[in-house]
C-alpha positions in Angstrom: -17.0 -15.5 17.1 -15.6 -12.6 15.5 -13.8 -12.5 12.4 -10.1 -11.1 12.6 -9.1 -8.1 11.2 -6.4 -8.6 8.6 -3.1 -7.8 8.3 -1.9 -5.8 5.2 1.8 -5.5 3.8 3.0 -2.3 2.1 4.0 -2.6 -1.6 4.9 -0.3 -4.5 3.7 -0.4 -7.3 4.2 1.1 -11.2 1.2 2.7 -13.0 2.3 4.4 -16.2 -0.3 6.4 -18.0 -4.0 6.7 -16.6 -4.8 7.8 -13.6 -4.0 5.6 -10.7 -6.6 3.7 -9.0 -7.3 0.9 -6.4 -8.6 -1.0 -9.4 -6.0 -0.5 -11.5 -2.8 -1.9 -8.7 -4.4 -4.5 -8.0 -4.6 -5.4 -11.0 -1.1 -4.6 -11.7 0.0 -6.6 -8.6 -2.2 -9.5 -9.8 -4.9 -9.5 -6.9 -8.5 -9.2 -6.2 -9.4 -5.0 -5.3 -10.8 -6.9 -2.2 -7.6 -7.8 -1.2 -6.2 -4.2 -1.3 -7.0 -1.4 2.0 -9.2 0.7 0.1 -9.0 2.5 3.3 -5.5 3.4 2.9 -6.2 3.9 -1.1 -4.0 4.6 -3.6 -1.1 6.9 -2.0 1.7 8.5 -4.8 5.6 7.8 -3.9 6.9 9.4 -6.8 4.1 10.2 -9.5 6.8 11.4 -11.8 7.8 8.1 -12.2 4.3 6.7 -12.0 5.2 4.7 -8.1 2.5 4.4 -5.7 1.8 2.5 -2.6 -1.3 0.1 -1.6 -1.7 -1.9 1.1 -2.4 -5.8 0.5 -3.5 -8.5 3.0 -0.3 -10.2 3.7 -1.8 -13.8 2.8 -2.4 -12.4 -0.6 1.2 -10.7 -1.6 2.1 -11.6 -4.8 4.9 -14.0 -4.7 6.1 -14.6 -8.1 8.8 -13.3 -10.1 7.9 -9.8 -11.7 10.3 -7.7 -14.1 12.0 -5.2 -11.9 10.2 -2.4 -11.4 7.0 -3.3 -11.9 5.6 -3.8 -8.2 8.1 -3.7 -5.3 8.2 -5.1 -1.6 6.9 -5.4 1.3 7.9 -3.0 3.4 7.7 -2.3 6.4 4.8 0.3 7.5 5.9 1.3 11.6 3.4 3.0 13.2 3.7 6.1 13.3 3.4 7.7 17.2 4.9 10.5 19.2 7.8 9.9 21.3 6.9 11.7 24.7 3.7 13.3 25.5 1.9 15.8 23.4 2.2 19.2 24.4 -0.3 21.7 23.5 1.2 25.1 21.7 1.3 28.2 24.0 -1.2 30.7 23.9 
């Protein structure tokens, strides 16, 4: 039996100062780094005001009260696809 593949949630989240890392939200967002999509990594929002996006298994989003502004969300993450057939440019 295979194991599932899970299903990750898009949050924000602040990282004043240092560089950002994948170590560094989740431990901001109060998680283990294996429950972050190291795939997706560590993706900037805004960088001038230190907001970044991770990706964290949805049965491990933080629920409890932060101070606003320190990590945001879910939100939602639509795959992205084209809306007709892809055309190839002309020669």
């Amino acid at each position: 039996m295979s194991t599932p593949t899970p299903q990750f949630l898009l949050m924000t989240v602040e990282m004043p100062g240092a560089e950002p890392s994948i170590d560094r939200a989740a431990s901001e967002l109060g998680v283990a780094v294996e429950d972050l999509d190291t795939a997706f990594g560590v993706v900037p929002i805004d960088p001038a005001c230190s907001k970044f996006a991770v990706q964290v298994r949805a049965d491990k989003v933080p629920t409890g009260t932060r101070p606003a502004g320190e990590h945001r969300g879910p939100w939602s993450n639509a795959k992205i696809e084209p809306f007709g057939p892809v055309r190839r440019p002309k020669r």
